[in-house]
C-alpha positions in Angstrom: 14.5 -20.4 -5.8 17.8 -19.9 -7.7 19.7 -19.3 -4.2 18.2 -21.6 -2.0 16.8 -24.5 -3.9 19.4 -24.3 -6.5 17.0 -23.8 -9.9 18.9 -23.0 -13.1 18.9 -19.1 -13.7 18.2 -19.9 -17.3 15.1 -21.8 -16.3 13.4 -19.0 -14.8 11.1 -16.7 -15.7 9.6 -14.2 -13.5 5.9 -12.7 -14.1 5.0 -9.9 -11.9 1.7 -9.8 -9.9 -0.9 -8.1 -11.6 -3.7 -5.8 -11.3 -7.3 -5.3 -13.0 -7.3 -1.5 -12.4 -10.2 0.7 -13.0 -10.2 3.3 -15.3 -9.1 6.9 -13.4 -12.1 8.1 -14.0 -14.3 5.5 -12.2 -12.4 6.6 -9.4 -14.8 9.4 -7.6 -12.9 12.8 -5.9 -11.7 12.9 -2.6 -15.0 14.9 -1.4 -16.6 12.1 -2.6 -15.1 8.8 -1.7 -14.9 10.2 2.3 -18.6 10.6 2.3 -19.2 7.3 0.5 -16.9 5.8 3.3 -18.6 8.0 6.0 -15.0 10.0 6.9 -15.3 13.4 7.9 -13.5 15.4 4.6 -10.7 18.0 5.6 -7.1 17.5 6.3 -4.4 14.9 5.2 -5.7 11.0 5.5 -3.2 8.5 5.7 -4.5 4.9 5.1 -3.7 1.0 5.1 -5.2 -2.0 3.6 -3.9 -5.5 5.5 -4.6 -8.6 7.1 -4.5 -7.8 10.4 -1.7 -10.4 11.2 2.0 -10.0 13.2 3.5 -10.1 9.8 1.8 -6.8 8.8 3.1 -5.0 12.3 0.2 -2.5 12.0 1.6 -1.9 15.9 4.5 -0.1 14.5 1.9 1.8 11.9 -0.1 2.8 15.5 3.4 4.1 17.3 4.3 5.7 14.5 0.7 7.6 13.9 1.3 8.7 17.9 3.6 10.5 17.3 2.4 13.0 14.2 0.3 15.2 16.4 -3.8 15.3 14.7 -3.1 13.0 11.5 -5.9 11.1 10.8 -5.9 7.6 9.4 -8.1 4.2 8.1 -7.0 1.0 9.0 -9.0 -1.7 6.3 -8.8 -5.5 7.1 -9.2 -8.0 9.6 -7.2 -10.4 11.8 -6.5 -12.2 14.5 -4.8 -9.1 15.8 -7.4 -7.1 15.6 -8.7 -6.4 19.4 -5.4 -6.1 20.2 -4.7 -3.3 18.2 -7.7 -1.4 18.6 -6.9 -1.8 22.2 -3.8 -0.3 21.5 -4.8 2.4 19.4 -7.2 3.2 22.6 -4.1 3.3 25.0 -2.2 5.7 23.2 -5.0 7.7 22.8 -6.0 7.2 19.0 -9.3 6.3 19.1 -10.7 9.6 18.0 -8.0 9.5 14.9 -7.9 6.1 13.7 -10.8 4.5 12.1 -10.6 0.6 12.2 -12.9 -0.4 8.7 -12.4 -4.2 8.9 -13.3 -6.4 6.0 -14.2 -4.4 2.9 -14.9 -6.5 -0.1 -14.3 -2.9 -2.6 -11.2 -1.1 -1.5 -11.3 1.5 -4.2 -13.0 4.2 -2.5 -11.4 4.0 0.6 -8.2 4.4 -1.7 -9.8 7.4 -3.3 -10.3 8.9 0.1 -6.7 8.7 1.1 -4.1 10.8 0.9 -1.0 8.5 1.9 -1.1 4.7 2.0 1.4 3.0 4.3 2.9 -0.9 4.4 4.5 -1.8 7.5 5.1 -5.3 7.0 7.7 -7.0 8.4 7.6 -9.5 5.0 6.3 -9.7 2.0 5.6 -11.5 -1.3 4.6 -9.1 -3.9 1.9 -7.0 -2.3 -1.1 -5.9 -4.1 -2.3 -3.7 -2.1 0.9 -1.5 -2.8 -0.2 -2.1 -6.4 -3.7 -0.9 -5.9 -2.7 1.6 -4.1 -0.3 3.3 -6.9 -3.0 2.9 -9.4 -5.2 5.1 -7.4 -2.5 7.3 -7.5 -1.6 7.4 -3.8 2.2 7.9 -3.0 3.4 5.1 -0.9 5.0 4.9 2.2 6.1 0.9 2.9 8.8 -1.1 4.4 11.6 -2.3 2.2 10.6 -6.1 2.7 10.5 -8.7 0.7 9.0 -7.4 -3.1 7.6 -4.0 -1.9 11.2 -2.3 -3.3 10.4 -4.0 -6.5 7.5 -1.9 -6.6 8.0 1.0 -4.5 10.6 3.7 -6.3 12.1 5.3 -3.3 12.4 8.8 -3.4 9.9 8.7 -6.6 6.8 7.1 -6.1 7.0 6.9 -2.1 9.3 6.4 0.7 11.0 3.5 1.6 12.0 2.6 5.5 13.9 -0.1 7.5 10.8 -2.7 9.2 10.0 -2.4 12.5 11.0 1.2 12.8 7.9 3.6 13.6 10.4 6.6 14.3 11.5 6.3 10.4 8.0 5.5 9.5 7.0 8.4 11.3 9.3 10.5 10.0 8.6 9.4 6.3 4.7 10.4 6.8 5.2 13.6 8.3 7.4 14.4 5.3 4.7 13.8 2.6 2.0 15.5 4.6 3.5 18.5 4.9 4.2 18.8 0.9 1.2 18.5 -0.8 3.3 19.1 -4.0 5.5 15.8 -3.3 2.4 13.6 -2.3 0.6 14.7 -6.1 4.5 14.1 -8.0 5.3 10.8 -6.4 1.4 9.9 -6.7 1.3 10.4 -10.3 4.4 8.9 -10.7 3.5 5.7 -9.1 -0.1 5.1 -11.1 1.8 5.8 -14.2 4.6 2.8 -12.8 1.8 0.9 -11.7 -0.6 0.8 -15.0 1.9 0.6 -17.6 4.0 -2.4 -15.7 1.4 -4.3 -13.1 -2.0 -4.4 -14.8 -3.7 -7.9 -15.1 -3.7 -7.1 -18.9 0.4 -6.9 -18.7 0.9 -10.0 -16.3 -1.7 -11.9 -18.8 -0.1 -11.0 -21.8 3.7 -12.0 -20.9 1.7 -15.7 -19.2 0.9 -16.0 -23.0 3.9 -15.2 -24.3 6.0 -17.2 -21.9 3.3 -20.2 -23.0 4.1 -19.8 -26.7 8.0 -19.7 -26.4 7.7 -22.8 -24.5 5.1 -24.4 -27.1 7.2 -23.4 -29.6 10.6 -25.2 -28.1 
């Protein structure tokens, strides 16, 4: 707004999305949330929650999953790309790895049942489902578009890579499964990020504050 449209810097006030997290312990163990999901348990899971749209170029998420040899992985969400990329996923010979969920009104144990969760948007806003994903204490591996680096600590909570590139994508998942020790570090880092800066709690509190300032002008 300030660059393109020209609004006054001291006008502005940005508030953070927010999100209603549940408490750590309402989330169930890994054991658990895979049955309750019906996934086969054992091995690394990585997983994705997005509107299956251009924008979100699961494609790229698909090349980049062909070429890390036995990863499994959970695509949640729906689209108008979603034949094609089940189609795809078929081609390249991922239908026995990749488990297309669609619509899922409660994310939170499919979250709990992951071991990585990936963004490979081309854009974004401020996505949530980075958010959600931190405060299940997943580490993230994203895209650096649009608000995802506001969120996304790279190098500390997750990885960060260049859009469009499954090679980089690639290479940023196979470095978190293969160190267990670095998926638990940045995943703890990022539910601590996560809950102490992008709760609903925090994003309805400085609303109220930003109210009062202005009341009392």
């Amino acid at each position: 707004a300030v660059q393109r449209i020209g609004v006054a810097p001291e006008k502005t006030v940005v508030i953070p999305n927010g999100v209603d997290f549940p408490s750590p312990a309402a989330l169930v163990d890994k054991a658990t949330a895979r049955d309750v999901v019906g996934l086969p348990d054992g091995g690394v899971l990585v997983g994705t929650v997005a509107r299956l749209d251009p924008v979100k170029r699961v494609d790229v998420l698909l090349q980049a999953l062909a070429a890390l040899e036995g990863v499994r992985a959970f695509i949640v969400g729906y689209g108008p790309e979603e034949q094609r990329l089940k189609e795809m996923a078929k081609e390249m010979g991922l239908g026995e790895r990749v488990h297309f969920a669609g619509y899922q009104q409660d994310v939170w144990p499919w979250l709990a049942a992951a071991d990585v969760f990936v963004l490979s948007s081309d854009w974004e806003g401020m996505p949530n489902a980075v958010l959600e994903a931190m405060g299940a204490g997943l580490p993230v591996v994203a895209t650096a578009a649009g608000g995802t680096p506001d969120l996304v600590v790279d190098g500390v909570t997750g990885l960060l890579v260049p859009p469009g590139d499954s090679i980089a994508l690639a290479a940023a998942l196979d470095r978190l499964i293969h160190d267990p020790d670095l998926r638990r570090a940045m995943g703890a880092e990022g539910r601590r990020r996560a809950r102490e800066r992008f709760s609903a709690q925090h994003m309805v509190e400085r609303t109220q504050t930003l109210y009062a300032e202005l009341l009392g002008q």
